[in-house]
C-alpha positions as CSV (number, residue, x, y, z in Angstrom):
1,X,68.3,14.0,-28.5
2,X,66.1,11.8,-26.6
3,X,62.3,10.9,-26.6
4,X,61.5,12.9,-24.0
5,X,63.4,16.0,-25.9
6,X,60.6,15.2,-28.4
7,X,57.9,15.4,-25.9
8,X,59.5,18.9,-24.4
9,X,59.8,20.2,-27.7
10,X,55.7,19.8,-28.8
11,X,54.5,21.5,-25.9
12,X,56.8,24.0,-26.6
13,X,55.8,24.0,-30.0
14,X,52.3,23.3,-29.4
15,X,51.6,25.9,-26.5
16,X,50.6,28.7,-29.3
17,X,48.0,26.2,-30.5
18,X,44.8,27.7,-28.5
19,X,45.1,31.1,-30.1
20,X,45.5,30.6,-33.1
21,X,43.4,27.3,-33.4
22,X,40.5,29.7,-31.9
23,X,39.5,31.1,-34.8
24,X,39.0,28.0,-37.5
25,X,37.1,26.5,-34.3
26,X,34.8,23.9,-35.5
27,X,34.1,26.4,-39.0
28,X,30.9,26.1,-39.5
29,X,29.7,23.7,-36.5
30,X,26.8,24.0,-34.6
31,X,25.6,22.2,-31.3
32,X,24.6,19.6,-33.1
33,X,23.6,15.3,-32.5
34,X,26.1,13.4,-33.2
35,X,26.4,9.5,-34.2
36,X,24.4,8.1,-29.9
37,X,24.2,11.9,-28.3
38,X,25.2,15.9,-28.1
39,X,28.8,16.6,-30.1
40,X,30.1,18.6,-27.0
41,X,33.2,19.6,-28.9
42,X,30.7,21.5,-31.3
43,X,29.0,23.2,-28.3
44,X,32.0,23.7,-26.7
45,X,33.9,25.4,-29.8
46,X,36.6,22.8,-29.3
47,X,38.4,22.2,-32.7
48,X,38.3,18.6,-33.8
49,X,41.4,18.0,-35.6
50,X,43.0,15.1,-38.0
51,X,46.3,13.3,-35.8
52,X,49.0,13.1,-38.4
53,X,51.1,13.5,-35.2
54,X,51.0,10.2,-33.2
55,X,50.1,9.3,-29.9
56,X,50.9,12.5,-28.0
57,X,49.0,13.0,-24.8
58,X,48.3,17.2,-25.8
59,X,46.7,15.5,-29.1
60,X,44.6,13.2,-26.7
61,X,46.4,10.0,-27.8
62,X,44.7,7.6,-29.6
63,X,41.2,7.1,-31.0
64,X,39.8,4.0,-29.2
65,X,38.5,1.5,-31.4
66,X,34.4,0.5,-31.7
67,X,34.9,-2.6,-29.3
68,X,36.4,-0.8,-26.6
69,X,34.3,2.3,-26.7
70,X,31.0,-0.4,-26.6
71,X,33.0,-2.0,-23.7
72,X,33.1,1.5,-22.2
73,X,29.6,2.4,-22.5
74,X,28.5,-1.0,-20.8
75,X,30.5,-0.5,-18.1
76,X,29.6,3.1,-17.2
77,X,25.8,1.7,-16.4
78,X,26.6,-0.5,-13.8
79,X,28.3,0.3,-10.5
80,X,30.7,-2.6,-9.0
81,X,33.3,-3.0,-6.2
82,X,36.2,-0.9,-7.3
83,X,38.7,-3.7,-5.7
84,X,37.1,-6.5,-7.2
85,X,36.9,-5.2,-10.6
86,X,40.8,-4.5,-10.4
87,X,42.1,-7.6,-9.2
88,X,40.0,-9.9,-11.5
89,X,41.0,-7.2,-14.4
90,X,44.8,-7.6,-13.2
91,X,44.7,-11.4,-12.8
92,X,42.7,-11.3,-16.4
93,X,45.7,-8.8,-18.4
94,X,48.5,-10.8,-16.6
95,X,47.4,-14.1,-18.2
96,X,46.9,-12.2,-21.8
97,X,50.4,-11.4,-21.2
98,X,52.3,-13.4,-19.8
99,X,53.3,-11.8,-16.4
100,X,53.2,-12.5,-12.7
101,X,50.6,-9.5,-12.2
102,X,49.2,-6.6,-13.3
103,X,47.6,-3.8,-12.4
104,X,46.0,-1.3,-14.3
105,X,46.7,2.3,-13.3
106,X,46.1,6.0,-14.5
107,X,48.2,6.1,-17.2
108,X,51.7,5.1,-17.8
109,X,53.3,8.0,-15.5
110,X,50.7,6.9,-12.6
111,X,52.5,3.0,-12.6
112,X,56.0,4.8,-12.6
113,X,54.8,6.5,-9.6
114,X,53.3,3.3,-7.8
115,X,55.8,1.0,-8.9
116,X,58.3,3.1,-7.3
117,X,56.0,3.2,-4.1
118,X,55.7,-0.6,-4.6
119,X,59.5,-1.3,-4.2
120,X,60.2,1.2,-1.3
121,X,57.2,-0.1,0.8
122,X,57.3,-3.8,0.1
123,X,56.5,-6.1,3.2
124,X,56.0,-2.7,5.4
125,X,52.7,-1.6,5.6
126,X,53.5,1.5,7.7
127,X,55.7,3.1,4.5
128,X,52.7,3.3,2.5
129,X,51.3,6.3,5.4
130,X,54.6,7.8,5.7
131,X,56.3,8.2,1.5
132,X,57.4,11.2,0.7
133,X,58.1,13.6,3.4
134,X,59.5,10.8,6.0
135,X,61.6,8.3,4.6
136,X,63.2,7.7,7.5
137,X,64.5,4.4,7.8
138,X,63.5,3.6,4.3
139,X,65.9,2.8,1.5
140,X,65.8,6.0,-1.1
141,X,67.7,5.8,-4.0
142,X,67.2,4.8,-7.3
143,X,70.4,4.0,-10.0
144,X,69.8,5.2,-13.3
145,X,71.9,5.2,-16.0
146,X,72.5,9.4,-17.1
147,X,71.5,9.4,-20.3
148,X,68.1,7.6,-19.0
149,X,67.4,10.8,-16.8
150,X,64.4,12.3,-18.6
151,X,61.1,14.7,-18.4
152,X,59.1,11.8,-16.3
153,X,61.8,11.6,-13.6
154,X,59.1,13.8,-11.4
155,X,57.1,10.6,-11.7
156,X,59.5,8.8,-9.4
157,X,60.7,11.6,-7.6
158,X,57.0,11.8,-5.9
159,X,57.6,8.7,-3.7
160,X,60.9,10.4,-2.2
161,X,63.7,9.1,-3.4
162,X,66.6,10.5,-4.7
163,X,68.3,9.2,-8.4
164,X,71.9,7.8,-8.2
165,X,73.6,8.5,-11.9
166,X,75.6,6.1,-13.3
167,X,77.3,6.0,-16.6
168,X,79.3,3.0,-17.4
169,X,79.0,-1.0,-15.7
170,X,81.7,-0.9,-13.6
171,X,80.0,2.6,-12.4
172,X,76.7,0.4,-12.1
173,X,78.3,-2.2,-10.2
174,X,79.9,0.0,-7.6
175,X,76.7,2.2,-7.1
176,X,74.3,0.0,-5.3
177,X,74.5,0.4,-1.2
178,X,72.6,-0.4,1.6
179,X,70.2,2.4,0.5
180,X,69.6,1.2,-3.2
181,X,65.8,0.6,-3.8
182,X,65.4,0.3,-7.1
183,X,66.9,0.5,-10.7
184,X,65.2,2.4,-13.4
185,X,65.9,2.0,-17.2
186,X,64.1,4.2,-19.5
187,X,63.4,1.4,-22.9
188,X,63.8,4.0,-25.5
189,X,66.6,6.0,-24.6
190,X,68.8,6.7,-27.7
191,X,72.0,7.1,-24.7
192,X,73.4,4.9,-22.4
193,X,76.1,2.2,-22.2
194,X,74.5,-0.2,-20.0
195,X,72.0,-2.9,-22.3
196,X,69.0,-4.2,-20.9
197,X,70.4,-7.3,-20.1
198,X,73.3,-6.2,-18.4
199,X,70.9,-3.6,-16.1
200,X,69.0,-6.7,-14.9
201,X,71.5,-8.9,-14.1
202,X,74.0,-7.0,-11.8
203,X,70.8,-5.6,-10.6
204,X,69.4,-8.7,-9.3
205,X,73.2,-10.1,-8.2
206,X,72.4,-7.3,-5.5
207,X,68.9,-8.4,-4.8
208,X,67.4,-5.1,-6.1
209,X,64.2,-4.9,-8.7
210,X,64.4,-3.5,-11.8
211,X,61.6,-1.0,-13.6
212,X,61.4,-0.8,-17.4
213,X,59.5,2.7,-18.7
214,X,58.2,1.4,-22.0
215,X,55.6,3.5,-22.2
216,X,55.3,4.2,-26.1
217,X,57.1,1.2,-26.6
218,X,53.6,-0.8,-28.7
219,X,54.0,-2.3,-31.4
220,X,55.4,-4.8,-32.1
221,X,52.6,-6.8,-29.8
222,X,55.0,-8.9,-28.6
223,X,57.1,-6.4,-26.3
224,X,54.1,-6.7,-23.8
225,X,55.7,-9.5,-22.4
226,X,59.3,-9.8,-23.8
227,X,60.8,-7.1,-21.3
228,X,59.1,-8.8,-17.8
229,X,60.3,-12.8,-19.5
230,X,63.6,-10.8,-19.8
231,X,63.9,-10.5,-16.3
232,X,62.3,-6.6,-15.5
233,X,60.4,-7.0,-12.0
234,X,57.9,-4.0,-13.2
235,X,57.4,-2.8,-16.6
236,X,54.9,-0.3,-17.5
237,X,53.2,0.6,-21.1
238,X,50.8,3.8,-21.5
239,X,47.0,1.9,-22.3
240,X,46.1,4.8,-24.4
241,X,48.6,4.3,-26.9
242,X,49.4,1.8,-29.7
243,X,46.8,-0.5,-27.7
244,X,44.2,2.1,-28.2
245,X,42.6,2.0,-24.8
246,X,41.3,5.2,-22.4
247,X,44.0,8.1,-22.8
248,X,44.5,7.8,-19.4
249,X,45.0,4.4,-18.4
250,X,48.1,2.7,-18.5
251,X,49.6,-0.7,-17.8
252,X,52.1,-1.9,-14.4
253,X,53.1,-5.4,-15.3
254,X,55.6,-7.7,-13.2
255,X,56.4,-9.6,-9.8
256,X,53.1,-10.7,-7.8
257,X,54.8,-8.9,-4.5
258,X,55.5,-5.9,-6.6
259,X,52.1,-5.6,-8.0
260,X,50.4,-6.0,-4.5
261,X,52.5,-3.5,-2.9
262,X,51.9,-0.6,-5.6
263,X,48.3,-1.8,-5.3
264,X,48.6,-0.9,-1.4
265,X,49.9,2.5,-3.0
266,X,47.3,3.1,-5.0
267,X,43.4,4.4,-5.0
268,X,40.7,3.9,-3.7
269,X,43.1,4.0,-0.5
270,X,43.0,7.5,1.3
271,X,46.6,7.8,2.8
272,X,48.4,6.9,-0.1
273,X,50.6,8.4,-2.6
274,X,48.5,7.1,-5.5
275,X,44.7,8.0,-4.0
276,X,44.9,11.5,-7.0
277,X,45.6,8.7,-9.3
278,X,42.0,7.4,-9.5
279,X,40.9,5.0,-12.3
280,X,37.2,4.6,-13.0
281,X,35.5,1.4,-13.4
282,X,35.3,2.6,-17.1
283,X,39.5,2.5,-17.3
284,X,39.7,-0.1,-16.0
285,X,37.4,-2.5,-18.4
286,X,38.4,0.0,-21.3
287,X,42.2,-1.3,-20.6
288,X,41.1,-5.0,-20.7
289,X,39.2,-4.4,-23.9
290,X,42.3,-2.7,-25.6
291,X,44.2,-5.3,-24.6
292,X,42.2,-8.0,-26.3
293,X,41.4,-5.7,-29.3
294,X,45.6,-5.5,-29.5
295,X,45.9,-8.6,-28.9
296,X,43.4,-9.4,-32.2
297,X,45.6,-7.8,-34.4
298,X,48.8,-8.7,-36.3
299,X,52.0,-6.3,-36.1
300,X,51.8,-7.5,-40.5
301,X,48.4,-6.4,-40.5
302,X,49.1,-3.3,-39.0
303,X,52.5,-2.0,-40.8
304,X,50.5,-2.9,-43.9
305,X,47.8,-0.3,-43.0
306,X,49.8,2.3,-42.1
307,X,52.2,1.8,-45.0
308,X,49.0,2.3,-47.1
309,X,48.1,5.4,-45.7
310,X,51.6,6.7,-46.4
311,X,51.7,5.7,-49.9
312,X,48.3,7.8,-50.6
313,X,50.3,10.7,-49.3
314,X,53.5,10.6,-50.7
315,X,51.4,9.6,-54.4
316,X,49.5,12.9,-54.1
317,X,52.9,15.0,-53.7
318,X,54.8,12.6,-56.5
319,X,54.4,15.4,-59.2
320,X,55.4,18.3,-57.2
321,X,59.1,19.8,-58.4
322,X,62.1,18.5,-55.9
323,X,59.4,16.4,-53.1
324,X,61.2,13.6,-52.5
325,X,59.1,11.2,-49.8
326,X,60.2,7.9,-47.9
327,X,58.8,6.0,-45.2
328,X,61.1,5.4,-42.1
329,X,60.1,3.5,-39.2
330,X,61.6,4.4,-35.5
331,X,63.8,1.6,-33.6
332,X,61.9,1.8,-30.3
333,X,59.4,4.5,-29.4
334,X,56.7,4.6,-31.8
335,X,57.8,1.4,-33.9
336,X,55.8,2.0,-36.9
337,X,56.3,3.8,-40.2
338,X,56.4,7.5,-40.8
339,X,56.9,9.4,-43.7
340,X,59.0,11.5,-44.5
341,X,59.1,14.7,-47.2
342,X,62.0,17.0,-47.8
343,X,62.3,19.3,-50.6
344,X,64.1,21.9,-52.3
345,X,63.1,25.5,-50.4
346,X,64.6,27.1,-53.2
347,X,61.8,25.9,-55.5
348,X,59.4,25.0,-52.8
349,X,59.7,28.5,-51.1
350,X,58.3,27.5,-47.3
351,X,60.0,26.2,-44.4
352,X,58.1,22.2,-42.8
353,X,57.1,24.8,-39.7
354,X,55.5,27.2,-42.1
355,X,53.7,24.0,-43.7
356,X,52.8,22.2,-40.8
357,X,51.4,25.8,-38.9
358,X,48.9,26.3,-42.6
359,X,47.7,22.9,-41.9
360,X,47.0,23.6,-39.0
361,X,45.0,26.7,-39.3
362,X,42.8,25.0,-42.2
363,X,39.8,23.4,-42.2
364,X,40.0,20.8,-41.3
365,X,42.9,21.2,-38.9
366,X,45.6,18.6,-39.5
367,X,48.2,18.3,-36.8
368,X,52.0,17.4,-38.4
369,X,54.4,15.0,-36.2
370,X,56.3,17.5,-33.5
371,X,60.0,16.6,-35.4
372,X,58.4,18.6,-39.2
373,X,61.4,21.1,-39.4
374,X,63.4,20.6,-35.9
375,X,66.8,19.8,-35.0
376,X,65.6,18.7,-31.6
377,X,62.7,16.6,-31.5
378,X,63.4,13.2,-32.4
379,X,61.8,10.1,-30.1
380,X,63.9,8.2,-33.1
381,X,63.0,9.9,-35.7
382,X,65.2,11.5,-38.0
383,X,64.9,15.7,-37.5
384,X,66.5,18.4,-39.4
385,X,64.8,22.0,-40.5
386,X,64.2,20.8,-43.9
387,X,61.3,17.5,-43.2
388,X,57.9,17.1,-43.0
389,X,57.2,14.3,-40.5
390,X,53.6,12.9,-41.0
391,X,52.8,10.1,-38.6
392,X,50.2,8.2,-40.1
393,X,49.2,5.6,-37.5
394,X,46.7,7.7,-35.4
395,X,44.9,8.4,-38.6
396,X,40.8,7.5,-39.5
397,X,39.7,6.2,-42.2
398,X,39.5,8.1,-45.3
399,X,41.9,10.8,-43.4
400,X,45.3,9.8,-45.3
401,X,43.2,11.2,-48.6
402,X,42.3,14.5,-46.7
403,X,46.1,15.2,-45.1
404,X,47.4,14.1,-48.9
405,X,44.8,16.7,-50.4
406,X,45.9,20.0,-48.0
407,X,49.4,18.8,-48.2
408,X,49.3,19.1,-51.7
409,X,47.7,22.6,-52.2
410,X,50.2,23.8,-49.9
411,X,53.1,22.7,-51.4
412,X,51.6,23.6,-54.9
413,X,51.2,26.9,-54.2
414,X,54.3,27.6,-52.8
415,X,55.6,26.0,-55.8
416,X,54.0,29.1,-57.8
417,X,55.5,31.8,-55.3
């Protein structure tokens, strides 16, 4: 099952939430001050919870760090010129990494959406008025290989065209016509026979671009450029992320031309496909910022943390009859460790779901990785109805303790049932 499976799954999983989240709303919480102005999620009711999940857009991604929050709030007090700010932003992030160009856009599914655009209206201003409802002399489809056809598809699918399936290279090779625009390779898909190398190359013998979705695809740091020095003419990265920037801003990096044309497609211009994709000044200097505050950090440094925080957990269960916990760290998607508890139910008498739904109605709510007890979610992660999958990267400091803590009561007391 693929990463986008996973993604299906939580909303599935997750679309009970409200209700029963309602009533351990914010226990106790008042409208109250919080740390520089009003906590709205107080005087709202809205629960605050603890992310032992991961960067999942219904869990609001990531926590931005201090710098990038302070770059934020600077920003937000001075108005500039929208264009200006995201050109010298652009030509700023493509130096940082490595690239042609870069734009930043409205999340990772906006730059699927305008790097499409980009390659379909290239060096014809006119397109840009006319994508999707007349693509009429305009070259439409898109190869993809059919184990890369997934839940963002829609993304694409907005500038018009129409996906060609292929499944093995000689399929590839005979696929492109005089109506191929583009080929799309989704980075973690756990399918496919094609390799990355392979997709560029006959790609490019027929003079067609190639897109790369590696939106969750951070860390290691180093993938922000090793997919466009590969050869990928667009390759795009969700900003709020492992980089930690504004949930929704994401990353198109790749060919100057490319860049310029999804720029044409893209906000503040009216008759566009991209002008609902808006990014605010704040985005855009919040994306910068989490690209240097990435960029500060060592993928060492960072696997050391987050092995720390899963040894606190898995100490805290060590005593507990038949837990047996290991850390596992996805291939692609998500490259960081996880850890991973299984037990006997027959000693243990409750199901992952049944532990993961107590967390989350406690105080404080703790939110469990989507795969805790499923066959089908997976984004690379190992799944079957007998694991708990915490995801300890998204965590706060001084949270690991707190997950370790409820996770131990529960299991204790079903221990004693």
């Amino acid at each position: 099952m693929n990463q986008a499976s996973s993604r299906r799954e939580f909303f599935k999983w997750s679309g009970g939430m409200a209700m029963g989240l309602a009533a351990t709303s914010c226990a106790g919480s008042t409208e109250r001050e919080a740390a520089g102005g009003t906590d709205y999620y107080g005087k709202l009711g809205v629960t605050k919870i603890i992310n032992a999940a991961g960067t999942y857009t219904v869990l609001t991604a990531s926590i931005m760090p201090p710098s990038v929050q302070e770059a934020i709030a600077v920003a937000s007090k001075h108005p500039v010129r929208l264009l200006e700010l995201q050109q010298k932003a652009g030509e700023y992030i493509a130096r940082q990494l490595r690239c042609e160009a870069a734009l930043v856009s409205d999340g990772a599914a906006s730059a699927l959406t305008l790097g499409t655009a980009a390659c379909i209206t290239r060096a014809n201003q006119q397109a840009v008025l006319h994508i999707p409802t007349d693509m009429t002399g305009l070259k439409n489809e898109v190869l993809v290989q059919k184990a890369h056809r997934y839940d963002y598809d829609h993304a694409l699918r907005n500038c018009g065209i129409k996906f060609v399936e292929v499944v093995t290279l000689d399929d590839y090779q005979k696929a492109f016509t005089a109506n191929t625009v583009m080929a799309h390779f989704f980075n973690a898909a756990e399918g496919g026979q094609i390799s990355r190398e392979d997709w560029i190359r006959v790609a490019h013998q027929h003079n067609v671009p190639c897109f790369n979705d590696a939106a969750a695809d951070v860390p290691p740091i180093s993938r922000l450029w090793e997919y466009t020095q590969m050869g990928f003419d667009l390759v795009t990265f969700s900003g709020g992320k492992g980089m930690r920037g504004p949930q929704n801003s994401g990353l198109l990096l790749g060919r100057k031309e490319l860049i310029e044309a999804a720029a044409n497609n893209n906000n503040p211009f009216s008759d566009t496909v991209g002008r609902g994709m808006k990014v605010s000044k704040e985005q855009i200097v919040g994306m910068v910022a989490a690209v240097d505050w990435f960029l500060s950090q060592t993928d060492e440094g960072m696997e050391k943390e987050f092995q720390r925080r899963a040894d606190v957990i898995s100490d805290a269960l060590r005593d507990i009859p038949t837990v047996k916990a290991q850390v596992f760290v996805p291939a692609v998607a998500n490259h960081v460790p996880h850890l991973l508890i299984r037990y006997n139910q027959a000693r243990l008498k409750i199901s992952p779901r049944e532990v993961a739904e107590k967390l989350r109605q406690g105080t404080p709510s703790i939110e469990l990785n989507p795969a805790t007890g499923s066959t089908s979610a997976s984004a690379g992660l190992p799944t079957d109805e007998n694991t708990i999958v915490v995801g300890v990267w998204m965590l706060q400091p001084g949270e690991a303790t707190v997950v370790a803590q409820h996770l131990r009561q529960v299991l204790l007391e079903a221990s004693k049932a």
